[in-house]
C-alpha positions in Angstrom: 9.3 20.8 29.7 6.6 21.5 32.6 6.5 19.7 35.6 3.8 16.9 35.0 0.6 16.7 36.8 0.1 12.8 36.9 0.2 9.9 39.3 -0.2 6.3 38.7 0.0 2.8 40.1 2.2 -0.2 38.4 0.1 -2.9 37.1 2.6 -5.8 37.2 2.9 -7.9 34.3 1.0 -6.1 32.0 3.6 -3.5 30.3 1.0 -0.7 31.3 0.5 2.1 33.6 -3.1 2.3 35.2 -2.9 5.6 36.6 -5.0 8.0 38.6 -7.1 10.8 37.6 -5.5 9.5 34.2 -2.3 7.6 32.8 1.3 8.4 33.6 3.9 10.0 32.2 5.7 6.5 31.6 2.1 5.1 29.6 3.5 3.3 26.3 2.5 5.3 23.4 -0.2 4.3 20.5 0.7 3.7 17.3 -1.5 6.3 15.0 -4.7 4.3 13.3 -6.7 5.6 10.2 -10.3 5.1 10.4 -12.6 5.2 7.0 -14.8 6.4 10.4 -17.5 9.5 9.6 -20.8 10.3 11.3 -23.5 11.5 9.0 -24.6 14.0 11.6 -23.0 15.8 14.5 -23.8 15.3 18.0 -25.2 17.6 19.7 -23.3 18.0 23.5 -25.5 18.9 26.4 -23.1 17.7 28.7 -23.1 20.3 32.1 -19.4 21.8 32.3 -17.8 21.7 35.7 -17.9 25.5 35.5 -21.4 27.2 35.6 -23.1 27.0 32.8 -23.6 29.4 29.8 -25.6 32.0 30.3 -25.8 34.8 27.4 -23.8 37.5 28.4 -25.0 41.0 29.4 -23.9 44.7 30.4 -24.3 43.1 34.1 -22.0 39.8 33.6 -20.0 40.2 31.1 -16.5 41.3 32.0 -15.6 43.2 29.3 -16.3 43.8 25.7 -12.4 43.8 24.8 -11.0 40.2 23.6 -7.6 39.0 22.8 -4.9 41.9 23.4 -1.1 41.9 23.7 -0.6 42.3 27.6 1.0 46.5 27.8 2.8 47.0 31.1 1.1 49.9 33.1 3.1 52.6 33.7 4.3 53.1 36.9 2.3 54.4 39.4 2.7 58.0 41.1 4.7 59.0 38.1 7.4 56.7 38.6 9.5 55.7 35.5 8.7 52.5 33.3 11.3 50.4 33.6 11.3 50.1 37.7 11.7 46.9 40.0 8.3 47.3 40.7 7.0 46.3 37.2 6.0 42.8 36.5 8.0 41.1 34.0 7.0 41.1 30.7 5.0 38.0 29.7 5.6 36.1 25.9 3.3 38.0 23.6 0.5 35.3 22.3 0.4 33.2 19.3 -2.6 33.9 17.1 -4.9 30.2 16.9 -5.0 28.7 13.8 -8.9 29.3 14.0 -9.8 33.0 13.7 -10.6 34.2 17.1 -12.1 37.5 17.0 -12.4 40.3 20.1 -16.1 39.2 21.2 -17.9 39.7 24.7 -18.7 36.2 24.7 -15.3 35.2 24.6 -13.9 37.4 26.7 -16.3 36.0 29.0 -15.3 32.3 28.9 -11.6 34.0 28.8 -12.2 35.6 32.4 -13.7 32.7 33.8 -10.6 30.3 32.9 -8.2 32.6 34.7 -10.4 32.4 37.8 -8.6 30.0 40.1 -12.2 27.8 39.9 -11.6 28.0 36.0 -8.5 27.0 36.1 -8.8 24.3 38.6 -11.6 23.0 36.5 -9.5 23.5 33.2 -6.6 21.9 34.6 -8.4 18.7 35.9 -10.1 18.2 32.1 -6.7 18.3 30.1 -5.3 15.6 32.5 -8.5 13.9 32.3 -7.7 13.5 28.5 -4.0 13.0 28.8 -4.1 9.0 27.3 -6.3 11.1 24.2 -4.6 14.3 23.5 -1.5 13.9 21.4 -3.7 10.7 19.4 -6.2 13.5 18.3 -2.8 16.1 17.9 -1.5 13.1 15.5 -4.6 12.8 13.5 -5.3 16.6 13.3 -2.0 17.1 11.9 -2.2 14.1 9.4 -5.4 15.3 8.2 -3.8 18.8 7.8 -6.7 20.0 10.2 -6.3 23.4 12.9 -4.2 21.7 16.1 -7.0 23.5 18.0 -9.3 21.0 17.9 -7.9 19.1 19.9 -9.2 21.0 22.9 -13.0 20.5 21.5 -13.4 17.9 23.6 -13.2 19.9 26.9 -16.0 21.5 25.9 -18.2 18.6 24.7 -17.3 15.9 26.9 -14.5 17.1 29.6 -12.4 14.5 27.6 -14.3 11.7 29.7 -15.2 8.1 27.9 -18.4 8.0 29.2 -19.5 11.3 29.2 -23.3 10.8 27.9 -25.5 14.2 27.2 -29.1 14.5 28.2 -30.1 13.8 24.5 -28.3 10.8 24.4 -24.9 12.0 22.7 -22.0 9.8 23.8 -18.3 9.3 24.1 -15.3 12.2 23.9 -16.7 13.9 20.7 -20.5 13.6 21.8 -21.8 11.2 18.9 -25.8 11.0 18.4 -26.6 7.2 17.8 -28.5 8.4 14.5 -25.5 9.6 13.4 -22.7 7.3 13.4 -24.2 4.9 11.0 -22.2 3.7 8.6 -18.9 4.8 10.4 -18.7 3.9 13.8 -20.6 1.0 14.8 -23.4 0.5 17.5 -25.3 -2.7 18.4 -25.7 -5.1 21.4 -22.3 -5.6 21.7 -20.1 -3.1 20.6 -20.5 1.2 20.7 -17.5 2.6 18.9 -18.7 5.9 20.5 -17.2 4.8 23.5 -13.6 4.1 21.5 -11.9 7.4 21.8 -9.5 6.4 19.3 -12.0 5.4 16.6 -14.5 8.3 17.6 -11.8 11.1 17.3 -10.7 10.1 13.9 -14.7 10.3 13.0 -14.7 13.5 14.6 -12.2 14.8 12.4 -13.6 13.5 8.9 -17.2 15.1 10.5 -15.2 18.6 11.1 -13.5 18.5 7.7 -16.5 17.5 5.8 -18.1 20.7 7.8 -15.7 22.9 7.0 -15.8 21.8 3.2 -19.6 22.3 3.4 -19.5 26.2 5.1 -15.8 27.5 4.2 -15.6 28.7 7.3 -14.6 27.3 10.9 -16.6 28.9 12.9 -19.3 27.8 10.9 -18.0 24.2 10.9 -18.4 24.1 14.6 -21.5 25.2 15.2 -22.7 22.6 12.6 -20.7 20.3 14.8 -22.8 21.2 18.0 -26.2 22.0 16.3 -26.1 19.7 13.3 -25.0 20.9 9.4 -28.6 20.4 8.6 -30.0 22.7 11.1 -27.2 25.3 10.4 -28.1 25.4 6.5 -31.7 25.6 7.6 -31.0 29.0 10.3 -28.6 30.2 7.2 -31.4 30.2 5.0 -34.1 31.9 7.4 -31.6 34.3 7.7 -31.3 34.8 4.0 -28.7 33.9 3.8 -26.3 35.4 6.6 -22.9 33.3 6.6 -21.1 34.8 9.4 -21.3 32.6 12.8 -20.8 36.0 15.2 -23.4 37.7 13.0 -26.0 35.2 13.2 -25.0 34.5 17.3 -25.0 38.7 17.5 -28.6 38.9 16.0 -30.4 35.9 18.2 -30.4 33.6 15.3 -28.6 30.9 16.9 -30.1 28.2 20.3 -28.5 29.5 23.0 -26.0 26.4 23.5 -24.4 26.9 20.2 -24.0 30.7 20.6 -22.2 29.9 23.3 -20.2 27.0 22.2 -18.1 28.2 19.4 -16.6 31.0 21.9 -16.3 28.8 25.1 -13.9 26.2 22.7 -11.8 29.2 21.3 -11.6 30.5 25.1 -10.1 27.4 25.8 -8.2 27.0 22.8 -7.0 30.4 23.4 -5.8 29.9 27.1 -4.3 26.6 26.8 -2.2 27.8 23.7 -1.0 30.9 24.9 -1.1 30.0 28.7 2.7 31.5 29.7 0.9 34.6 27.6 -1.7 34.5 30.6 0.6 33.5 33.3 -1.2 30.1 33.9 0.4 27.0 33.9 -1.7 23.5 31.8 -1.0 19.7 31.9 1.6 19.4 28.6 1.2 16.3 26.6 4.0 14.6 24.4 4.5 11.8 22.4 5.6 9.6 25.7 1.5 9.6 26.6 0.6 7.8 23.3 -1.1 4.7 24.1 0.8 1.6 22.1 -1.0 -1.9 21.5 -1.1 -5.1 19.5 -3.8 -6.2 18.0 -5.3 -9.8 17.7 -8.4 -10.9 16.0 -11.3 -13.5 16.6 -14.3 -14.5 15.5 -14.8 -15.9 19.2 -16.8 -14.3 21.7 -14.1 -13.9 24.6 -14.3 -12.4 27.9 -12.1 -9.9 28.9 -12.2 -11.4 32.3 -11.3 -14.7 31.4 -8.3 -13.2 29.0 -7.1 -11.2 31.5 -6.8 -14.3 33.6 -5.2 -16.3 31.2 -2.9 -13.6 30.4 -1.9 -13.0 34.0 -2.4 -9.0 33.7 -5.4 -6.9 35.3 -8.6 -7.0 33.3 -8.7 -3.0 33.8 -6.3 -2.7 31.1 -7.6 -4.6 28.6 -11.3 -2.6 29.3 -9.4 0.6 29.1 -8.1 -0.8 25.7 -11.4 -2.0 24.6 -13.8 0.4 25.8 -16.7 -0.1 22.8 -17.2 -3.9 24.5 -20.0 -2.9 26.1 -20.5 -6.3 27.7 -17.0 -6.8 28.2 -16.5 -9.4 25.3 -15.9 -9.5 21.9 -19.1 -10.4 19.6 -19.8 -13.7 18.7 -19.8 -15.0 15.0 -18.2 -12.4 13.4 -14.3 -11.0 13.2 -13.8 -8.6 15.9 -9.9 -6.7 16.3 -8.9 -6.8 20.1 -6.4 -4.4 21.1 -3.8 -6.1 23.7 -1.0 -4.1 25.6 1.6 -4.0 23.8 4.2 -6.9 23.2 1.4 -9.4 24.4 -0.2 -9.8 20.9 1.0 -13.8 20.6 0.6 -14.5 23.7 -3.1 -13.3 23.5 -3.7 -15.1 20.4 -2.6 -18.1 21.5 -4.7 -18.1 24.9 -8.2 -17.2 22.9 -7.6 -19.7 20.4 -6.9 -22.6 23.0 -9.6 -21.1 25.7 -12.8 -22.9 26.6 -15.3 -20.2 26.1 -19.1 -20.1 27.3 -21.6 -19.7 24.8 -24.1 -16.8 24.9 -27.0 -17.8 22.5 -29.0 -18.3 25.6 -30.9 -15.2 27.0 -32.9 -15.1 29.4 -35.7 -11.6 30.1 -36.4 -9.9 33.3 -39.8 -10.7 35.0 -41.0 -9.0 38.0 -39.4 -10.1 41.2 -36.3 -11.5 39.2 -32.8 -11.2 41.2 -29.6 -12.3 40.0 -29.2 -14.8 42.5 -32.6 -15.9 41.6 -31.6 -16.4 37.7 -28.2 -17.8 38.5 -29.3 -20.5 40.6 -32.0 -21.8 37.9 -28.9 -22.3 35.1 -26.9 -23.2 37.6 -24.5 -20.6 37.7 -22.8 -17.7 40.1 -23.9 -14.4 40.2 -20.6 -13.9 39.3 -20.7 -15.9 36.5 -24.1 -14.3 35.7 -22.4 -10.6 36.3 -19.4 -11.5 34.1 -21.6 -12.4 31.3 -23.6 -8.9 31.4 -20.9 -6.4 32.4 -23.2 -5.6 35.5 -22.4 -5.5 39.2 -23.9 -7.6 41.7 -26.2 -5.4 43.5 -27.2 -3.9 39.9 -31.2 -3.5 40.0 -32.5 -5.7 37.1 -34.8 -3.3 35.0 -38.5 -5.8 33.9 -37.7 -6.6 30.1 -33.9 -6.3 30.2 -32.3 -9.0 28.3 -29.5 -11.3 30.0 -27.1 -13.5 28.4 -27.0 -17.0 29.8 -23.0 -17.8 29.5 -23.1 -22.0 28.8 -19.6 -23.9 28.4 -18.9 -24.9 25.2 
């Protein structure tokens, strides 16, 4: 087992790790979920890596046209004998990827770049940024008899960060479009399951398989992923008919971000499964960094914050938890599933079914020269109170038109 790469802080009372840059080794783990989850359309991810960005290759840049080799030991120099003290052990040979990974200049570029201490630094800081994700998604993959390599396409669309939102408005770990989630993952004033990376990973994977179903072909799958299945059949066609993602990438038929994306996610798949292979070390994940929960269920709209209060436990855990509450409660007037740490489930149901909860029928819209203190002293509230109510911080600026809910006690 390698050493592990993260640090955290106790949360007392809560049965959770809240750790930073991401949770602990001693996280409890999260029981696997199915999800009837599937986007109708693949996002397409914009986000800026923490590396340069993409640029095609050329003779000038690209560092060499070879790909994926078995490492040969050099033979010594000045006509010494193999075999020396002054040869380099010999590192494990690699493990071909379940996805067919081809020699290409394109990955060979992303390749070189990763084994660049900056690469590496940047590569490392992603796969512990998506420790608490990682083995869910290696779960799922596997259940859904999918290529384990997918779990490191989120590096490459989102560097495995929940909020990670793309200039075209793509959200979440897997980069969901809005107009593509519907009827799978849900969006609407109060809830965006794109922010859920449990929910939007097992969408991710039906998306992937139903690409793969639709193109035969994984390469292809991807793309369609990143540029949309629709847009793919369309460049297919003007091609007439060309089915072969590096041939269609080699000939200029492809944008420029999805040429580049199917070989930057097999560098990384590449580099991370075979990293003794390259001498490089990764953040290992096991089944220890599972996230467990309980689950309770209301038709209430309750607060996190006030939960969390009544509950005695840190309302950071029960946003991490619930990340798709945009406003930090669950919806009124319908059934909504709360996640709760784990072993807490009764005592959470008991504490939202005997709360006194504020009602939030009341709205109230911006006007010019509105401030929160202004609004919360005309319903007589605290901005606080106000804050609470619209998952907002106090010096937020109020944008003319927004809505506010107006939190009333029952």
């Amino acid at each position: 087992m390698k050493p592990r790469r993260f640090s955290s802080v106790l949360l007392l009372g809560c049965g959770l790790v809240l750790a930073s840059p991401s949770w602990a080794d001693s996280l409890p783990a999260h029981q696997p979920a199915t999800s009837e989850d599937l986007p109708t359309e693949a996002a397409s991810s914009e986000n800026a890596p923490a590396e340069p960005a993409p640029k095609e290759a050329s003779e000038g840049d690209a560092p060499g046209t070879g790909a994926i080799t078995e490492e040969v030991p050099e033979e010594a120099a000045d006509g010494g004998e193999p075999g020396t003290a002054s040869e380099e052990p010999q590192r494990p040979p690699r493990k071909e990827l379940d996805i067919h990974t081809p020699e290409h200049i394109h990955i060979q570029k992303y390749l070189d770049e990763y084994q660049r201490p900056f690469g590496t630094k940047w590569l490392t800081a992603v796969l512990e940024t998506g420790a608490p994700y990682r083995m869910y998604a290696r779960q799922q993959l596997a259940l859904s008899n999918m290529p384990a390599s997918l779990e490191y396409l989120p590096v490459v669309e989102s560097e495995y960060k929940v909020t990670a939102k793309s200039r075209s408005g793509a959200l979440g770990i897997w980069q969901f479009m809005e107009n593509s989630i519907h009827p799978f993952l849900e969006k609407d004033q109060w809830v965006d399951e794109r922010l859920d990376p449990w929910k939007s990973t097992d969408a991710a994977i039906k998306k992937l398989q139903d690409n793969y179903n639709m193109f035969g072909d994984w390469a292809l799958a991807l793309a369609a992923y990143n540029y949309g299945a629709g847009g793919l059949r369309r460049t297919i066609k003007a091609a007439g008919g060309v089915d072969n993602f590096w041939d269609l990438a080699d000939r200029g038929l492809l944008v420029n971000q999805t040429t580049m994306y199917v070989p930057k996610f097999l560098a990384v798949a590449e580099i991370v499964t075979n990293q003794e292979h390259y001498g490089l070390e990764f953040p290992e994940v096991s089944e220890a960094d599972l996230i467990r929960w309980d689950e309770v269920t209301t038709k209430r709209s309750v607060p996190l914050q006030m939960l969390a209060k009544e509950m005695n436990i840190d309302v950071s855990i029960l946003k991490f938890l619930n990340p798709a509450l945009i406003l930090g409660r669950t919806p009124p007037a319908r059934e909504y599933t709360l996640r709760v740490p784990l072993g807490t489930g009764t005592e959470a149901q008991q504490a939202i079914s005997t709360m006194v909860l504020p009602s939030y029928e009341h709205t109230y819209k911006v006007v010019k020269g509105d401030t929160l203190w202004g609004i919360s002293r005309r319903y007589g509230l605290t901005v606080t109170d106000l804050c609470d109510a619209n998952n907002i911080e106090e010096n937020a600026i109020l944008p003319i038109g927004k809505t506010l809910y107006i939190p009333i006690m029952e």
